[in-house]
NUZAMI-689382 format. One record per residue (C-alpha): residue number from 1; chain; x, y, z. Coordinates in nm, 4 decimals. Layout:
N
<lonu n="NUM" chain="A" px="X" py="Y" pz="Z"/>
...
END
This chain:
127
<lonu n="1" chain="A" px="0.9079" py="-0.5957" pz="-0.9193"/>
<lonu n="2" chain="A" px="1.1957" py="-0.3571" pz="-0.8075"/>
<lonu n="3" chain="A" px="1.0940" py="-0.0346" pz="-0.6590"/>
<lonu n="4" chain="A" px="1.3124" py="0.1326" pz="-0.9908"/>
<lonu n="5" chain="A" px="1.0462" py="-0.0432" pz="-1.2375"/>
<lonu n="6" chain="A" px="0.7236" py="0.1152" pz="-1.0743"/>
<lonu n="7" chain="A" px="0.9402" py="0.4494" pz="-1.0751"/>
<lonu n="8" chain="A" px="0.9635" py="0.3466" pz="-1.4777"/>
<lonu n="9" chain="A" px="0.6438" py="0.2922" pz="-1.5111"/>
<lonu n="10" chain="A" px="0.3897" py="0.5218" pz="-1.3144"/>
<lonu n="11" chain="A" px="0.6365" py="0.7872" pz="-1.4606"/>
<lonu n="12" chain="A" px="0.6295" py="0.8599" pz="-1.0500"/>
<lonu n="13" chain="A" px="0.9366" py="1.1018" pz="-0.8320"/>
<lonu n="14" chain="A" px="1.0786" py="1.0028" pz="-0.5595"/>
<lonu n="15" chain="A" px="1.0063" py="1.1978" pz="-0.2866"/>
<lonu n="16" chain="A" px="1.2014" py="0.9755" pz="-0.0019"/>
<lonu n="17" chain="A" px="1.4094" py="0.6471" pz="-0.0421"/>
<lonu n="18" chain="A" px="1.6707" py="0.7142" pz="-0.3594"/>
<lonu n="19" chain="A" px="1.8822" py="0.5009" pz="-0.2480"/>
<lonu n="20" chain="A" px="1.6337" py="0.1852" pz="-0.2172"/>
<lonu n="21" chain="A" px="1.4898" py="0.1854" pz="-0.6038"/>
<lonu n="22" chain="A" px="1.7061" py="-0.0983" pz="-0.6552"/>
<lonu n="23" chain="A" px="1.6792" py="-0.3342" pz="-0.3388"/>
<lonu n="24" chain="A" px="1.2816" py="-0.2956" pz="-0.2619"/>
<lonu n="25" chain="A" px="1.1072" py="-0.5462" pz="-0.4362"/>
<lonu n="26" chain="A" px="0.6949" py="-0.5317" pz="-0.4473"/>
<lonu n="27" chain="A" px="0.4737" py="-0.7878" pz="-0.5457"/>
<lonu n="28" chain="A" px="0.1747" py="-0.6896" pz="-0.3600"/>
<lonu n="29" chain="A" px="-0.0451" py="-0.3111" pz="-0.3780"/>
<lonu n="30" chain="A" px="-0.3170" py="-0.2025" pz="-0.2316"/>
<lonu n="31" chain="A" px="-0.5039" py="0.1772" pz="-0.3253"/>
<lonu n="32" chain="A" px="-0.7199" py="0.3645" pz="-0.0779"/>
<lonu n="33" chain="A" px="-0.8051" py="0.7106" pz="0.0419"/>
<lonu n="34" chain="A" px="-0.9276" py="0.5591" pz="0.3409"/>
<lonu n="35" chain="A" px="-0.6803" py="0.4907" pz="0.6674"/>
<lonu n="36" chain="A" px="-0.9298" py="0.2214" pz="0.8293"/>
<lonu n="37" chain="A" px="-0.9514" py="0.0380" pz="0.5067"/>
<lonu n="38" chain="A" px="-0.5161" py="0.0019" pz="0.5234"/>
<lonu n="39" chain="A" px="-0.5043" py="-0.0553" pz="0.8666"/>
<lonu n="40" chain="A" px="-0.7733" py="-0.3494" pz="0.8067"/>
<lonu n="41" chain="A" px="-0.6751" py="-0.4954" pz="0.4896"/>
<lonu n="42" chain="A" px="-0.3049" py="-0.4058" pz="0.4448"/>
<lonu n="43" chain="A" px="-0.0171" py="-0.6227" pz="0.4664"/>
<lonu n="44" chain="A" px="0.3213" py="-0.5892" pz="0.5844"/>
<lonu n="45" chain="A" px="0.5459" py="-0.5081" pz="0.2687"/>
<lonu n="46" chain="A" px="0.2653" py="-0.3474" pz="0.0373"/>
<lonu n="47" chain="A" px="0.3027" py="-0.1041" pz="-0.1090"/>
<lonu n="48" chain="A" px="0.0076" py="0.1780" pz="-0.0885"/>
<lonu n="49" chain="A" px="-0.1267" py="0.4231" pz="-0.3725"/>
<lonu n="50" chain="A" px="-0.3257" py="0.6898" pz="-0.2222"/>
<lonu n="51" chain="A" px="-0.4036" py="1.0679" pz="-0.2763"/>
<lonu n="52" chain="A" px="-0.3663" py="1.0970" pz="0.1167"/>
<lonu n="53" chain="A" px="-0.0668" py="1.3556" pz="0.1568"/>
<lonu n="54" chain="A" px="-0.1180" py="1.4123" pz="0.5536"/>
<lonu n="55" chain="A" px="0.1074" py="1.3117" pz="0.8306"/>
<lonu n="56" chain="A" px="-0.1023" py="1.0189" pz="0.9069"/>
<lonu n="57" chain="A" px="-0.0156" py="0.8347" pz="0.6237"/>
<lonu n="58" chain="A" px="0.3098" py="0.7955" pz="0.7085"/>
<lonu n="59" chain="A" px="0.2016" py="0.6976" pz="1.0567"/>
<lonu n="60" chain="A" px="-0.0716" py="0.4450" pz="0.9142"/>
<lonu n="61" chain="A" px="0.2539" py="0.3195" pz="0.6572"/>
<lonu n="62" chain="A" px="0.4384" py="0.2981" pz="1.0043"/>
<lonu n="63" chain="A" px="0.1797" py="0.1039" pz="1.2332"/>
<lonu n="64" chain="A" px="0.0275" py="-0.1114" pz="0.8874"/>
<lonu n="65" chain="A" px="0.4277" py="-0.2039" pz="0.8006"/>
<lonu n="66" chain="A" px="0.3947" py="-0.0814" pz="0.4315"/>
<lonu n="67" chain="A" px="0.7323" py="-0.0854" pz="0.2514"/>
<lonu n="68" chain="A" px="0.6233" py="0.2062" pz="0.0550"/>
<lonu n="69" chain="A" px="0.3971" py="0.4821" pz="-0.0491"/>
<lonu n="70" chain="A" px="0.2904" py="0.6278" pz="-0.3824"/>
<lonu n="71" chain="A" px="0.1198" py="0.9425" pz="-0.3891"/>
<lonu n="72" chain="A" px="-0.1408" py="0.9733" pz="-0.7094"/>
<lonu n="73" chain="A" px="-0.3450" py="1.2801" pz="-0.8883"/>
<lonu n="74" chain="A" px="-0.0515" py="1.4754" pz="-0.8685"/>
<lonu n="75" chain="A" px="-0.0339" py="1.5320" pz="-0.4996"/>
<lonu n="76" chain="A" px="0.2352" py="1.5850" pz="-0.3210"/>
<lonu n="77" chain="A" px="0.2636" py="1.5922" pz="0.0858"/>
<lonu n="78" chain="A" px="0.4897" py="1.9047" pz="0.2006"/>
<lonu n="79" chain="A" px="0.8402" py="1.8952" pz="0.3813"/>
<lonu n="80" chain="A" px="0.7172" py="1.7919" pz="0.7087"/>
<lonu n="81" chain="A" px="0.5886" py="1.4876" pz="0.5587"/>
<lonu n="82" chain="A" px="0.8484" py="1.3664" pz="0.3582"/>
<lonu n="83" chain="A" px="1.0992" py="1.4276" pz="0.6633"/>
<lonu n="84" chain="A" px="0.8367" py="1.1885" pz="0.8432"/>
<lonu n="85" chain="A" px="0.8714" py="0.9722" pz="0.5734"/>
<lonu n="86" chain="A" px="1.3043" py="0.9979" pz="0.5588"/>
<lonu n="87" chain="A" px="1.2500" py="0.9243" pz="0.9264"/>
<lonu n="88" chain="A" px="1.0669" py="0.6229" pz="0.9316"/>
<lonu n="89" chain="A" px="1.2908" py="0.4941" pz="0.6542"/>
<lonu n="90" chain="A" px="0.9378" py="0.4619" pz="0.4089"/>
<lonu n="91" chain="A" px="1.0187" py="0.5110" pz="0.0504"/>
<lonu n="92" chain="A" px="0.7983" py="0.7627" pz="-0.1113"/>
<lonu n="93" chain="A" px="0.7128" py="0.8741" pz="-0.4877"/>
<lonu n="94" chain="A" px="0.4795" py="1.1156" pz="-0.6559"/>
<lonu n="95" chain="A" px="0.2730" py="1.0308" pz="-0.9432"/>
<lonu n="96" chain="A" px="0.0485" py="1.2805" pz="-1.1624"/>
<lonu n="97" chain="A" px="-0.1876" py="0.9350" pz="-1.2676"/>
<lonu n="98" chain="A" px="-0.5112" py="0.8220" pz="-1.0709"/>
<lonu n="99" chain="A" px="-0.5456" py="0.6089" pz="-0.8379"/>
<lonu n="100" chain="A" px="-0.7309" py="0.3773" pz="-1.0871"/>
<lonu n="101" chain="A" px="-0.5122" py="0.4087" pz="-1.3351"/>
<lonu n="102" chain="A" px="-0.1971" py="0.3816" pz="-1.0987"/>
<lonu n="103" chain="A" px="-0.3419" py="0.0084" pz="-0.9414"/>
<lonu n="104" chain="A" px="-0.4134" py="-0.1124" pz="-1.3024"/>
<lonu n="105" chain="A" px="-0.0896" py="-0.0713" pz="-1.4761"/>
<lonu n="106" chain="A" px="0.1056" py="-0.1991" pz="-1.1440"/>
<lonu n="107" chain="A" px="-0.1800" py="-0.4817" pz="-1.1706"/>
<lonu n="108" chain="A" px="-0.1014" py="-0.5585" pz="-1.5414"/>
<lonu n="109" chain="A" px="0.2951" py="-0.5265" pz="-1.4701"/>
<lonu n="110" chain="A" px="0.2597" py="-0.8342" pz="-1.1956"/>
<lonu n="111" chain="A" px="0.2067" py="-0.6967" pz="-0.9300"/>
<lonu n="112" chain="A" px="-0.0359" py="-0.8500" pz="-0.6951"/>
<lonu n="113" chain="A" px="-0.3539" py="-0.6808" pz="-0.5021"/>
<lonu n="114" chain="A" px="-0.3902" py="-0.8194" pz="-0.1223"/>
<lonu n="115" chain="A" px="-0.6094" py="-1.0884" pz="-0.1857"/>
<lonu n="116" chain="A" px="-0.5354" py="-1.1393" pz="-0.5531"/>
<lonu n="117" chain="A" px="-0.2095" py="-1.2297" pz="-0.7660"/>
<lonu n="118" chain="A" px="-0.1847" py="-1.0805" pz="-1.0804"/>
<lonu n="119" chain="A" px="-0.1678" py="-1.4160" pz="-1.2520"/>
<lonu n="120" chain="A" px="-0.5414" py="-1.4739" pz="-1.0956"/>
<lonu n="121" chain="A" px="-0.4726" py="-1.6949" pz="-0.7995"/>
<lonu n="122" chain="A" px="-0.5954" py="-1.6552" pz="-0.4617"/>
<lonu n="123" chain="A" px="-0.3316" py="-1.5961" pz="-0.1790"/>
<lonu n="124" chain="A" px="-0.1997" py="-1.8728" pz="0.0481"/>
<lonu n="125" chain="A" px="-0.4963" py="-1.8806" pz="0.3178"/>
<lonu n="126" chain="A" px="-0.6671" py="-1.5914" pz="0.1545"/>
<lonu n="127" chain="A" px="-1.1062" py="-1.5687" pz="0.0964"/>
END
């Protein structure tokens, strides 16, 4: 799914990455609050929902290779942030929806968790 469609859907702003909406393509999510759980169970190219707006997000998107970053509940990181983000070359948006809510309609649009494909199948060498 093209980075343009979850902008569509999640009714989300980009924060960082404009020019990207149309070449990013994400078929695998993840959602978390918490930094260990990303930098254990995250994937390169994933993209992450979380309501984390601090400058080690964008470090954790950095060290965890995450291809982008929604923010969710509304929260929004300030400017030295999203010049972090512009920096590292991380694609950012802004969403006003829950995390829940956020990881079930990407879910239900195709989009994939880490372990799980939205269709229902396990991941190639996956539990």
């Amino acid at each position: 799914m093209k980075l343009a469609d979850i902008r569509d859907l999640l009714g989300a702003e980009v924060l960082v990455g404009e020019d990207k909406l149309s070449t990013v393509e994400i078929d695998m999510a993840c959602g978390s609050d918490l930094i260990s759980d990303v930098l254990a169970f995250c994937h390169d190219n994933t993209l992450l929902c979380t309501g984390l707006v601090t400058p080690q997000i964008i470090r954790t998107a950095e060290i965890a290779g995450l291809s982008t970053v929604i923010f969710v509940r509304g929260k929004k990181p300030d400017e030295s942030v999203i010049e972090m983000g512009k920096a590292a070359g991380i694609p950012m948006l802004a969403t006003d929806l829950p995390l829940f809510e956020t990881c079930g309609l990407l879910f239900s649009a195709g989009v994939g968790g880490i372990h799980l494909r939205a269709d229902g199948s396990r991941r190639s060498g996956e539990i």
